[in-house]
Each structure stands twice: as C-alpha cells, then as structure tokens.
C-alpha positions as CSV (number, residue, x, y, z in Angstrom):
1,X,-28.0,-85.7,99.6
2,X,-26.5,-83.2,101.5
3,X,-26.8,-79.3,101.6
4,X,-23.2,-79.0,100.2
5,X,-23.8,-81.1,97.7
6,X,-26.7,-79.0,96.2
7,X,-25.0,-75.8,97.1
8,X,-21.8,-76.2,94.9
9,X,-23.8,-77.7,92.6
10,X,-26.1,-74.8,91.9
11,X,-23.1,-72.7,92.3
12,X,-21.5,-74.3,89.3
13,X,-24.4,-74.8,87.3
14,X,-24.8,-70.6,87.4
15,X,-21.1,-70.0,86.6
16,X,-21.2,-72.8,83.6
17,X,-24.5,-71.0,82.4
18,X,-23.0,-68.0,82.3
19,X,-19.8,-68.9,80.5
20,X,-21.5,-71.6,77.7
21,X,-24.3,-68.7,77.4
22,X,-21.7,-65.8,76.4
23,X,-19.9,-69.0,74.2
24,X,-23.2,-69.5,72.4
25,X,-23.9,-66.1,72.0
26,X,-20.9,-65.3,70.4
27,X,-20.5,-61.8,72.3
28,X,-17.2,-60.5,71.6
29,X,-14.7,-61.4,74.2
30,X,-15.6,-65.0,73.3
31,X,-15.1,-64.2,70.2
32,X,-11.6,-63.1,70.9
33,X,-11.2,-65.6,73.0
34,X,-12.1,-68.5,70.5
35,X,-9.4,-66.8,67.7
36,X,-6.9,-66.6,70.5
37,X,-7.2,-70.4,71.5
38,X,-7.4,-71.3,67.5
39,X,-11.1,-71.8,67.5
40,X,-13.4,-71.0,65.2
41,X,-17.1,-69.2,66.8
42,X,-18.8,-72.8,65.6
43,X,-16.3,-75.1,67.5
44,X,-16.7,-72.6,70.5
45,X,-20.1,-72.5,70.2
46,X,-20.1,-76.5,70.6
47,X,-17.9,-76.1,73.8
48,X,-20.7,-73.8,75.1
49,X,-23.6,-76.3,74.2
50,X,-21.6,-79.2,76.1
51,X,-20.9,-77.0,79.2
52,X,-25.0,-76.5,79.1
53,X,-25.6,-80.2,78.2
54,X,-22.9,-80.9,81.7
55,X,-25.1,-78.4,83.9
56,X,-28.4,-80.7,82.9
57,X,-26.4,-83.4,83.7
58,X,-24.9,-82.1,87.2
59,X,-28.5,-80.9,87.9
60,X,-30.1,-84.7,86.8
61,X,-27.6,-85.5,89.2
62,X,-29.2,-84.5,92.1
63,X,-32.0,-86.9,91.2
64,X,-30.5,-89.9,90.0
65,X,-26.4,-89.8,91.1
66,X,-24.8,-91.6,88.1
67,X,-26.0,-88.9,85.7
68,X,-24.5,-86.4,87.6
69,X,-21.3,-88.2,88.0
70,X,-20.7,-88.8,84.6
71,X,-21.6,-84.8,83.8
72,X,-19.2,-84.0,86.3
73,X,-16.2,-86.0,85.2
74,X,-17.4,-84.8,81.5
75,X,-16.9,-81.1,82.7
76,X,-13.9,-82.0,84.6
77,X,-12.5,-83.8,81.0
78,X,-13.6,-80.2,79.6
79,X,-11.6,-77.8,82.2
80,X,-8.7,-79.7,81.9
81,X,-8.9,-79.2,78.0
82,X,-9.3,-75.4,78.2
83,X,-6.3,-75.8,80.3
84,X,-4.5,-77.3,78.1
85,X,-5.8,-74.5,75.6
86,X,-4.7,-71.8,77.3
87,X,-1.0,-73.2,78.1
88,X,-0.1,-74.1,74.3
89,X,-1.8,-70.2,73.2
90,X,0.9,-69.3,75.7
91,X,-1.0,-68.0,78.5
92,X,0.0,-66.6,81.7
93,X,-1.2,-69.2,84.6
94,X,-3.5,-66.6,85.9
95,X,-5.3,-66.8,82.6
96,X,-5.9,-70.2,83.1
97,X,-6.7,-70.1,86.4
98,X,-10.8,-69.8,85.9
99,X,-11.2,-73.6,84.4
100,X,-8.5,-74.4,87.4
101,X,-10.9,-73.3,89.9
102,X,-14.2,-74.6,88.2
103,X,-12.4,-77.7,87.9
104,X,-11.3,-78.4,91.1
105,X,-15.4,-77.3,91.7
106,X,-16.8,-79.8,89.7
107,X,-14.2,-82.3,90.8
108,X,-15.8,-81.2,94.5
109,X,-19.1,-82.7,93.4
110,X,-17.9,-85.6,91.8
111,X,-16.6,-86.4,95.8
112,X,-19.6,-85.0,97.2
113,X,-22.3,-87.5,95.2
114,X,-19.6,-90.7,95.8
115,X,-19.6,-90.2,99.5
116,X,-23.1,-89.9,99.7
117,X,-24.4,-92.8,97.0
C-alpha cells in the first residue's frame, strides 16, 4: 500500500462525505439541485446513501483491495451518471466539471490499488 494510495483515498472519502451528507440532509442547494436534474429529494437522497455506502467501500479497500475496487468503479459508474445528468438538464461544462474531477479521482485509486495488488 502506498502513501498515495491512502492519501487520495482519504481525500475522496472527505469530499464524497461532504457531498452525500448535504444530499441526505436535504439542505437546500441539493434541494435545487435534485429539481433541476429531475430528481425528486428521495431519489437524491439514495444517490447520497450510495456515495456514503462507496466511501466504506473505498476505505474497506485499504484492507482488503477487491472491496475497494469494486467501490471505486461503483463511484466511478456514479460520476459519470451525474455527468450525464447535468449534460441532458442543459448545463454549462463547468457545471459538470465537479463529478469530472472526482471521477478522474476515484478512477486514480482504482490504478493506484491494481498496481499495488
């Protein structure tokens, strides 16, 4: 296991808190959010509690490496959907950009736990 393994892993296990938390919460830019992306609170709400259910996952991961891969491609699945989401809402690219970025993070530690299994 290596140092930037567990690094990027804690580092997308905080920002993936945060975002499912504020999800789960229902506080009300995800609120606005959720209507904007033609959700309703209890289907974004689900999205949060998988997000949390990937960060487990990621963080088993650093135990055992298969769990964590398979979080990791689950959360991968997951940021291309919101995507996908924000594209057919008619969103700017910048709007987007956030699941771009934590994709390509999670994607990181999908390399990271292959090259060191």
């Amino acid at each position: 296991m290596t140092t930037a393994l567990i690094v990027l892993t804690v580092v997308v296990g905080l920002v993936l808190t945060g975002a499912a938390g504020a999800k789960i919460a229902a506080v009300p830019d995800m609120r606005a959010r959720a209507a904007h992306l033609g959700f309703s609170m209890g289907s974004y709400r689900v999205i949060g509690a998988l997000e949390l259910a990937g960060v487990a996952g990621l963080a088993a991961g650093l135990a055992w490496r298969p769990t964590g891969m398979a979080a990791a491609v689950g959360l991968a699945a997951m940021m291309v959907g919101a995507v996908v989401c924000h594209l057919r809402a008619g969103d700017r690219a910048a709007q987007a950009l956030p699941a771009v970025v934590v994709g390509a993070a999670v994607v990181a530690v999908l390399v990271l736990q292959v090259q060191t299994a």
